[in-house]
N, C-alpha and C positions, 0 to 999 in steps of 0.2 A: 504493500500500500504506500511505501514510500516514493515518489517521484513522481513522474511522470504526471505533475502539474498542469489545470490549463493554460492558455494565454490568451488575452485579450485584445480586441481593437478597444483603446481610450481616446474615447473623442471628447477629450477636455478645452473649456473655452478658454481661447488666447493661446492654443498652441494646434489652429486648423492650417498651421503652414508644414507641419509632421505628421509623419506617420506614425504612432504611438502605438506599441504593444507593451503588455506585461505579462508576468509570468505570477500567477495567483498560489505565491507559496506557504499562504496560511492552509490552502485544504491536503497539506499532508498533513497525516493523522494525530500528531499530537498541537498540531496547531502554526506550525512555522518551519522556517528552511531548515533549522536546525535538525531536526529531523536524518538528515542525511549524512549531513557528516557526523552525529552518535551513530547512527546503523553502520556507517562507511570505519568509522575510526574503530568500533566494537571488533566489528566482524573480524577489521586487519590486526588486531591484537592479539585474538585466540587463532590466529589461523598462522599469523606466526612466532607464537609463543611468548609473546611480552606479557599475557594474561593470559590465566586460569581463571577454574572455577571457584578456586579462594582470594585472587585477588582485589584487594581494595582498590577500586576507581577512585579517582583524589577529581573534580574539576572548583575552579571557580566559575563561578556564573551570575546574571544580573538577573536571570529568569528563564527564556527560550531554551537555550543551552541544557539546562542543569533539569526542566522535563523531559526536554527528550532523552537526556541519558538515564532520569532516573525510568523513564516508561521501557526503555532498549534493556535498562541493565534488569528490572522486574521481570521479564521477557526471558530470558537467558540465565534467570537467575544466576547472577552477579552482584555484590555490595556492590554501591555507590554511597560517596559523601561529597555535599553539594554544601562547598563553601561559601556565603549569602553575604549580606549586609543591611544594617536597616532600611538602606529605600528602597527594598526589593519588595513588588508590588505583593496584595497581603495573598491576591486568587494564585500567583505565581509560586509562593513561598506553600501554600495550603496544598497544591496540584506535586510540586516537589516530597513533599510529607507524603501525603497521602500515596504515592504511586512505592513509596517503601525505602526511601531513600534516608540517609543520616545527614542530618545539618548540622554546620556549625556556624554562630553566624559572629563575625566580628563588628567590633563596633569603635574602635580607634580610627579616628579621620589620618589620611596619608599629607604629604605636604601640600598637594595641591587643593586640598578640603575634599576631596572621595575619598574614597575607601580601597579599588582596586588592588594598589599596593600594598594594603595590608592583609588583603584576601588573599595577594598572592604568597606575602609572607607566609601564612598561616596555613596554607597548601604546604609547603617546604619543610616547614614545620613536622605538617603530617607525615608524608612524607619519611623523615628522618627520621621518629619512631615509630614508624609501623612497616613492619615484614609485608614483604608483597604486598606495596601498596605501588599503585602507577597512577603517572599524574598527567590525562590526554593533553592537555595545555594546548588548548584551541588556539593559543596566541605565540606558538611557534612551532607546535608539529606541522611537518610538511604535510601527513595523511591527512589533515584538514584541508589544505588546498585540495589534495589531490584530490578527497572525496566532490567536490564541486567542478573539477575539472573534468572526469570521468562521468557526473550525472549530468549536474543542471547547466555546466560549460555544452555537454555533446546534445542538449534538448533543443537547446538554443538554435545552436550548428543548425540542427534538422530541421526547425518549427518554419525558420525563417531563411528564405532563396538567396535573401542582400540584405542588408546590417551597415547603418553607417555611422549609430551612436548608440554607446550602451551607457547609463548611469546605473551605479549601485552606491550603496550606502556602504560606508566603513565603519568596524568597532573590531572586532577581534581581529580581522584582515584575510582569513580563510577563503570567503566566499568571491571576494572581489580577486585574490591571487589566480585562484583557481578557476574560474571564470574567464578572467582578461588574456590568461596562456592562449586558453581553450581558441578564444573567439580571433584572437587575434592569428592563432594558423591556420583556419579557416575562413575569415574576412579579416586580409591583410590591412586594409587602408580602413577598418571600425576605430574608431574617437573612443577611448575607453575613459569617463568621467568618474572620479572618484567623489563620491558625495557625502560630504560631513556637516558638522553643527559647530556653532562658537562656541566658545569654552574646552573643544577638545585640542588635544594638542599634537595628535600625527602626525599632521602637518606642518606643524613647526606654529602652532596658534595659541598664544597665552591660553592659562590654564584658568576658568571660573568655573562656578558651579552649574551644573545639568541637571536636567529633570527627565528628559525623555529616554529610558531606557534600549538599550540596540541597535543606538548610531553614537559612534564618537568615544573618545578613551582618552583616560590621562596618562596613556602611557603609549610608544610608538611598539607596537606587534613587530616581531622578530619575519614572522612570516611577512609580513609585508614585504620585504626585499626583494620577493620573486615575483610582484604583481608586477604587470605591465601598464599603467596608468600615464598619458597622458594630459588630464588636466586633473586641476581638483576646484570644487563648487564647496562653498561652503554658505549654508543658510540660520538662518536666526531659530530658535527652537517657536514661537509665533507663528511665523508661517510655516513651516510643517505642522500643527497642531490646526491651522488653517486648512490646509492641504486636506488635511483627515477628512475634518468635516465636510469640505467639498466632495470627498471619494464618496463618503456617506450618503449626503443629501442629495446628490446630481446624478449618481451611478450605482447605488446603493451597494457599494463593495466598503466593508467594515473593517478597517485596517488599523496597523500600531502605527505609530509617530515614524519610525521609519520610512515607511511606505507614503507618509505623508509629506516627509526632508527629502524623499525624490522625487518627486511630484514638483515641490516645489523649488526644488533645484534647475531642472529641465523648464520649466518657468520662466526661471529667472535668467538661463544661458540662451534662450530661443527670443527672448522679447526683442520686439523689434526686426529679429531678422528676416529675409525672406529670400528663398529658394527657386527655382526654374522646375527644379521636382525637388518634390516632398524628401526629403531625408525618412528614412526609416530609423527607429527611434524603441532602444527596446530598454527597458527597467524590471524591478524585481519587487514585489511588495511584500516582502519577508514572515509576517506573520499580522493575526486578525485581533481586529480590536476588543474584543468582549472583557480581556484584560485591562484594557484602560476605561473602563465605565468610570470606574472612580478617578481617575487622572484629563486626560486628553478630552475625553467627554462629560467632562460635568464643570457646566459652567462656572462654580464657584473657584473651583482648584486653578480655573483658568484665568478669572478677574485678579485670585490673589495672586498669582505670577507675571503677568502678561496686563493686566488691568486695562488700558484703555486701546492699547496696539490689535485686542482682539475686535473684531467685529462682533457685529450682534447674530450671525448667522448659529453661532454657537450654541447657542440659547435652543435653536432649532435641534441639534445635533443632538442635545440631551435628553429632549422632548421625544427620538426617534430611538434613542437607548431603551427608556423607559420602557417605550411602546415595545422592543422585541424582548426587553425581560417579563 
Protein backbone atom coordinates (compact mmCIF):
# COMPACT_ATOMS: atom_id res chain seq x y z
CA UNK A 1 0.00 0.00 0.00
CA UNK A 2 2.99 2.14 0.19
CA UNK A 3 3.48 4.25 -3.02
CA UNK A 4 2.31 4.49 -5.91
CA UNK A 5 0.50 7.80 -5.20
CA UNK A 6 -1.80 9.98 -7.29
CA UNK A 7 -1.09 13.07 -9.01
CA UNK A 8 -2.87 15.93 -9.97
CA UNK A 9 -3.62 18.63 -12.55
CA UNK A 10 -3.67 22.01 -9.96
CA UNK A 11 -5.25 24.70 -11.48
CA UNK A 12 -4.52 27.26 -8.88
CA UNK A 13 -5.22 31.07 -9.43
CA UNK A 14 -2.28 33.33 -10.49
CA UNK A 15 -0.34 30.43 -11.80
CA UNK A 16 -2.78 29.69 -15.27
CA UNK A 17 0.71 30.43 -17.04
CA UNK A 18 1.96 26.46 -15.65
CA UNK A 19 1.28 23.49 -15.98
CA UNK A 20 0.85 22.21 -12.31
CA UNK A 21 0.92 18.63 -11.09
CA UNK A 22 1.26 17.17 -7.70
CA UNK A 23 1.94 14.14 -6.31
CA UNK A 24 -0.95 13.59 -3.30
CA UNK A 25 1.49 11.87 -0.70
CA UNK A 26 -0.78 12.02 2.28
CA UNK A 27 -2.87 9.00 0.86
CA UNK A 28 -0.12 6.57 1.68
CA UNK A 29 -1.26 4.68 4.44
CA UNK A 30 -0.06 6.17 7.51
CA UNK A 31 -0.61 9.51 6.24
CA UNK A 32 2.50 11.13 4.43
CA UNK A 33 5.78 10.59 2.25
CA UNK A 34 7.31 9.31 5.11
CA UNK A 35 5.90 6.22 4.73
CA UNK A 36 8.58 5.09 2.34
CA UNK A 37 11.59 5.78 3.37
CA UNK A 38 10.40 3.63 7.05
CA UNK A 39 9.33 0.65 4.78
CA UNK A 40 12.41 1.57 2.34
CA UNK A 41 15.16 2.17 5.31
CA UNK A 42 13.35 -1.08 7.46
CA UNK A 43 13.24 -3.44 4.92
CA UNK A 44 17.23 -2.53 3.97
CA UNK A 45 18.29 -3.05 7.45
CA UNK A 46 17.02 -6.68 8.09
CA UNK A 47 17.95 -7.67 4.66
CA UNK A 48 21.33 -6.68 5.33
CA UNK A 49 21.81 -7.36 8.79
CA UNK A 50 22.34 -3.98 10.48
CA UNK A 51 18.84 -5.09 12.37
CA UNK A 52 17.22 -7.88 13.81
CA UNK A 53 14.43 -8.85 15.55
CA UNK A 54 15.93 -7.56 18.91
CA UNK A 55 17.05 -4.53 17.80
CA UNK A 56 16.38 -1.06 19.08
CA UNK A 57 15.25 1.58 16.34
CA UNK A 58 16.73 4.96 17.99
CA UNK A 59 14.95 7.92 15.26
CA UNK A 60 14.39 11.47 16.16
CA UNK A 61 11.29 12.82 14.64
CA UNK A 62 8.83 16.03 14.69
CA UNK A 63 5.81 13.65 13.87
CA UNK A 64 5.45 12.09 10.02
CA UNK A 65 8.62 10.25 10.49
CA UNK A 66 8.42 8.80 13.87
CA UNK A 67 4.58 7.10 12.77
CA UNK A 68 5.48 5.66 10.11
CA UNK A 69 8.22 4.00 11.79
CA UNK A 70 6.41 3.30 14.65
CA UNK A 71 3.38 1.72 12.23
CA UNK A 72 6.51 -0.27 10.00
CA UNK A 73 8.25 -1.26 13.12
CA UNK A 74 4.56 -2.65 14.86
CA UNK A 75 4.30 -4.54 11.49
CA UNK A 76 7.46 -6.56 11.68
CA UNK A 77 7.48 -6.55 15.09
CA UNK A 78 10.56 -4.46 15.87
CA UNK A 79 11.07 -1.86 19.15
CA UNK A 80 11.05 1.51 18.02
CA UNK A 81 11.94 4.63 20.31
CA UNK A 82 10.78 7.91 18.91
CA UNK A 83 12.77 10.68 20.26
CA UNK A 84 9.99 13.88 20.50
CA UNK A 85 9.89 17.28 21.85
CA UNK A 86 7.36 19.48 23.37
CA UNK A 87 5.98 21.18 20.12
CA UNK A 88 5.23 17.93 18.77
CA UNK A 89 1.64 18.02 17.70
CA UNK A 90 -0.46 16.21 20.64
CA UNK A 91 -2.63 13.69 17.56
CA UNK A 92 1.00 13.04 16.36
CA UNK A 93 2.62 12.33 19.80
CA UNK A 94 -0.84 10.00 20.69
CA UNK A 95 -0.65 8.11 16.97
CA UNK A 96 3.21 7.52 17.83
CA UNK A 97 2.06 5.99 21.48
CA UNK A 98 -0.56 4.37 20.57
CA UNK A 99 1.00 2.36 17.32
CA UNK A 100 3.43 0.67 20.29
CA UNK A 101 6.33 2.73 20.13
CA UNK A 102 8.79 4.15 23.28
CA UNK A 103 9.06 7.92 23.64
CA UNK A 104 11.38 9.93 25.14
CA UNK A 105 10.78 13.34 24.88
CA UNK A 106 13.38 16.15 25.75
CA UNK A 107 12.61 19.25 26.62
CA UNK A 108 16.02 21.55 26.85
CA UNK A 109 16.00 24.29 24.15
CA UNK A 110 19.20 23.99 21.75
CA UNK A 111 21.13 27.39 20.83
CA UNK A 112 19.02 28.22 18.32
CA UNK A 113 15.63 28.06 20.78
CA UNK A 114 14.48 24.37 19.08
CA UNK A 115 15.05 21.40 20.22
CA UNK A 116 16.54 19.34 17.28
CA UNK A 117 19.82 19.40 18.75
CA UNK A 118 19.10 18.16 21.75
CA UNK A 119 16.90 15.26 20.21
CA UNK A 120 19.71 14.56 18.44
CA UNK A 121 21.87 14.46 21.40
CA UNK A 122 19.63 12.32 23.28
CA UNK A 123 19.52 9.61 20.24
CA UNK A 124 23.50 9.36 20.92
CA UNK A 125 22.99 9.01 24.07
CA UNK A 126 20.69 6.18 23.49
CA UNK A 127 22.52 4.83 21.45
CA UNK A 128 25.78 4.51 23.69
CA UNK A 129 23.89 2.54 26.32
CA UNK A 130 21.98 0.40 24.69
CA UNK A 131 23.08 -3.07 22.85
CA UNK A 132 21.62 -3.34 19.51
CA UNK A 133 20.36 -0.36 19.34
CA UNK A 134 20.49 1.42 15.45
CA UNK A 135 19.94 4.98 14.91
CA UNK A 136 18.12 5.21 11.00
CA UNK A 137 19.16 9.16 11.03
CA UNK A 138 16.94 10.39 8.29
CA UNK A 139 19.31 13.37 8.33
CA UNK A 140 22.24 11.58 6.84
CA UNK A 141 21.80 7.86 5.93
CA UNK A 142 22.00 7.66 2.38
CA UNK A 143 19.17 4.77 2.25
CA UNK A 144 16.87 7.78 2.86
CA UNK A 145 17.69 9.27 -0.35
CA UNK A 146 17.93 6.33 -1.83
CA UNK A 147 14.55 5.17 -0.60
CA UNK A 148 12.89 8.24 -2.73
CA UNK A 149 15.19 7.82 -5.46
CA UNK A 150 14.09 4.30 -6.26
CA UNK A 151 10.10 5.14 -5.43
CA UNK A 152 8.77 8.59 -5.70
CA UNK A 153 12.01 9.99 -7.81
CA UNK A 154 11.11 6.78 -10.70
CA UNK A 155 6.90 7.61 -10.40
CA UNK A 156 7.75 10.93 -11.35
CA UNK A 157 10.04 9.73 -14.31
CA UNK A 158 6.87 7.73 -15.45
CA UNK A 159 3.68 9.80 -14.52
CA UNK A 160 5.04 12.75 -16.57
CA UNK A 161 6.60 12.63 -20.68
CA UNK A 162 8.43 16.53 -19.91
CA UNK A 163 9.31 18.03 -16.51
CA UNK A 164 10.71 21.54 -16.41
CA UNK A 165 10.39 22.58 -12.62
CA UNK A 166 10.15 20.46 -9.65
CA UNK A 167 9.62 22.32 -6.06
CA UNK A 168 9.94 20.29 -2.91
CA UNK A 169 10.11 21.24 0.49
CA UNK A 170 13.30 20.66 2.67
CA UNK A 171 13.78 19.49 6.48
CA UNK A 172 15.57 16.39 6.87
CA UNK A 173 16.94 16.55 3.07
CA UNK A 174 16.12 12.68 2.16
CA UNK A 175 13.37 13.35 -0.13
CA UNK A 176 14.60 16.22 -2.10
CA UNK A 177 18.33 14.37 -2.57
CA UNK A 178 16.78 11.40 -3.76
CA UNK A 179 14.23 12.89 -6.00
CA UNK A 180 16.55 15.71 -7.62
CA UNK A 181 19.21 12.57 -8.74
CA UNK A 182 16.33 10.74 -9.96
CA UNK A 183 14.65 13.41 -12.06
CA UNK A 184 17.52 15.04 -13.05
CA UNK A 185 18.89 11.75 -15.23
CA UNK A 186 15.93 11.48 -16.64
CA UNK A 187 14.90 15.25 -17.49
CA UNK A 188 18.23 16.68 -17.89
CA UNK A 189 17.53 20.53 -18.30
CA UNK A 190 14.35 20.16 -14.98
CA UNK A 191 14.89 23.58 -12.53
CA UNK A 192 15.16 21.48 -9.23
CA UNK A 193 13.65 24.28 -6.42
CA UNK A 194 14.46 23.76 -3.08
CA UNK A 195 11.63 25.18 -0.85
CA UNK A 196 12.05 26.34 2.72
CA UNK A 197 10.72 28.66 5.55
CA UNK A 198 12.43 31.69 7.57
CA UNK A 199 13.94 30.92 10.43
CA UNK A 200 15.47 27.62 9.03
CA UNK A 201 18.98 27.72 8.42
CA UNK A 202 20.18 25.02 5.54
CA UNK A 203 20.50 27.43 3.61
CA UNK A 204 22.63 29.45 5.36
CA UNK A 205 19.28 31.65 6.92
CA UNK A 206 19.51 33.12 10.40
CA UNK A 207 18.08 30.88 12.81
CA UNK A 208 14.35 32.07 14.65
CA UNK A 209 11.63 30.29 15.87
CA UNK A 210 9.19 27.96 13.66
CA UNK A 211 5.85 26.78 14.12
CA UNK A 212 5.16 24.61 11.09
CA UNK A 213 6.30 21.28 11.42
CA UNK A 214 8.12 19.25 8.09
CA UNK A 215 9.63 22.07 6.37
CA UNK A 216 12.81 23.76 7.48
CA UNK A 217 15.68 22.66 10.35
CA UNK A 218 18.04 24.32 12.49
CA UNK A 219 20.42 22.40 11.57
CA UNK A 220 22.01 21.67 7.77
CA UNK A 221 21.32 17.49 6.92
CA UNK A 222 24.50 15.73 6.14
CA UNK A 223 22.54 14.08 3.35
CA UNK A 224 21.83 17.01 1.62
CA UNK A 225 25.25 17.06 -0.12
CA UNK A 226 24.05 14.68 -2.70
CA UNK A 227 20.96 16.61 -3.76
CA UNK A 228 21.02 18.39 -6.88
CA UNK A 229 19.35 21.75 -6.26
CA UNK A 230 19.55 24.49 -8.35
CA UNK A 231 17.75 27.26 -6.73
CA UNK A 232 16.23 27.60 -3.32
CA UNK A 233 12.62 29.62 -2.42
CA UNK A 234 12.28 30.54 0.78
CA UNK A 235 8.72 31.77 2.20
CA UNK A 236 7.20 33.35 5.20
CA UNK A 237 5.40 30.51 7.56
CA UNK A 238 1.83 33.02 6.73
CA UNK A 239 1.77 32.38 3.42
CA UNK A 240 2.10 28.76 3.45
CA UNK A 241 -0.44 28.51 6.34
CA UNK A 242 -2.40 30.67 3.54
CA UNK A 243 -1.56 28.26 0.88
CA UNK A 244 -3.29 25.54 3.06
CA UNK A 245 -6.30 27.20 3.21
CA UNK A 246 -6.49 27.81 -0.25
CA UNK A 247 -5.64 23.98 -1.11
CA UNK A 248 -8.63 23.41 1.32
CA UNK A 249 -11.27 25.88 0.24
CA UNK A 250 -10.72 26.05 -3.78
CA UNK A 251 -9.64 22.24 -4.30
CA UNK A 252 -10.65 20.64 -1.35
CA UNK A 253 -7.21 18.79 -0.85
CA UNK A 254 -6.57 18.82 3.01
CA UNK A 255 -2.96 19.31 3.44
CA UNK A 256 0.09 20.20 6.23
CA UNK A 257 2.00 23.58 6.15
CA UNK A 258 4.39 21.91 3.89
CA UNK A 259 2.33 21.38 1.04
CA UNK A 260 1.09 24.79 1.60
CA UNK A 261 5.31 26.48 1.64
CA UNK A 262 5.18 24.89 -1.88
CA UNK A 263 2.37 26.12 -3.12
CA UNK A 264 3.31 29.11 -2.00
CA UNK A 265 6.69 29.00 -3.17
CA UNK A 266 5.90 28.30 -6.82
CA UNK A 267 3.60 31.55 -6.26
CA UNK A 268 5.89 33.49 -5.41
CA UNK A 269 8.83 32.29 -8.36
CA UNK A 270 6.08 32.34 -11.30
CA UNK A 271 4.48 35.93 -10.44
CA UNK A 272 4.77 37.80 -13.14
CA UNK A 273 6.22 35.64 -15.56
CA UNK A 274 5.14 34.59 -18.79
CA UNK A 275 5.97 31.61 -21.10
CA UNK A 276 5.39 30.89 -25.06
CA UNK A 277 4.27 27.24 -23.53
CA UNK A 278 3.21 26.55 -20.33
CA UNK A 279 6.24 25.11 -18.22
CA UNK A 280 5.23 21.81 -16.72
CA UNK A 281 5.56 22.24 -13.03
CA UNK A 282 5.50 19.21 -10.63
CA UNK A 283 5.58 19.50 -6.41
CA UNK A 284 4.81 17.03 -3.74
CA UNK A 285 2.37 17.61 -0.90
CA UNK A 286 3.90 15.41 1.78
CA UNK A 287 1.22 14.79 4.16
CA UNK A 288 -2.73 15.68 5.18
CA UNK A 289 -3.89 18.12 7.25
CA UNK A 290 -6.26 16.44 9.81
CA UNK A 291 -3.08 16.85 12.04
CA UNK A 292 -3.14 20.53 12.05
CA UNK A 293 -6.96 21.17 13.00
CA UNK A 294 -5.45 22.55 16.18
CA UNK A 295 -2.54 24.56 14.45
CA UNK A 296 -2.73 25.67 10.71
CA UNK A 297 -6.43 25.60 10.81
CA UNK A 298 -7.82 27.10 13.78
CA UNK A 299 -8.10 30.54 13.46
CA UNK A 300 -7.00 31.52 16.92
CA UNK A 301 -3.56 29.69 16.91
CA UNK A 302 -3.28 31.70 13.60
CA UNK A 303 -4.37 35.44 14.81
CA UNK A 304 -1.85 34.77 17.94
CA UNK A 305 1.04 34.10 15.50
CA UNK A 306 0.54 35.66 12.27
CA UNK A 307 -2.20 38.29 13.62
CA UNK A 308 -3.06 40.65 11.05
CA UNK A 309 -0.69 39.29 7.84
CA UNK A 310 -3.56 36.40 7.95
CA UNK A 311 -6.42 37.09 5.86
CA UNK A 312 -9.97 36.56 6.90
CA UNK A 313 -10.37 33.50 4.49
CA UNK A 314 -9.03 31.43 7.42
CA UNK A 315 -11.93 31.99 9.45
CA UNK A 316 -13.46 29.97 6.40
CA UNK A 317 -10.81 27.02 6.64
CA UNK A 318 -11.90 26.32 10.25
CA UNK A 319 -15.52 26.57 9.78
CA UNK A 320 -14.73 23.50 6.84
CA UNK A 321 -12.58 21.58 9.66
CA UNK A 322 -15.31 21.48 11.81
CA UNK A 323 -17.61 20.49 9.34
CA UNK A 324 -15.57 17.06 8.26
CA UNK A 325 -14.84 16.39 12.00
Amino acid sequence: MVGRTPMVRLEARGLEQVELYSKLEFTNPTGSVKDRAARYMIEHGLASGKINEKTLLVESSSGNFGIALAALSARRKLRFCCVIDPRINAINEMLIRSLGAEVVCVTERDPTGGYLQTRLRKVRSILATTPNSYWLNQYANPINAEAYYKTLGAELCEALPRLDYVFIGVSSGGTISGISRRLKEHFPKVRVIAVDVLGSVIFGGAPRPRWIPGIGASIVPDILSTAKIDEVVQVDEASAVRACHELLEQHSIFVGGSSGAALAAIRSYFHGKRFDTAPVVATIFPDRGDRYAGTIYNPDWCDQLFGGTMQSGHHRAAEVVADLQ
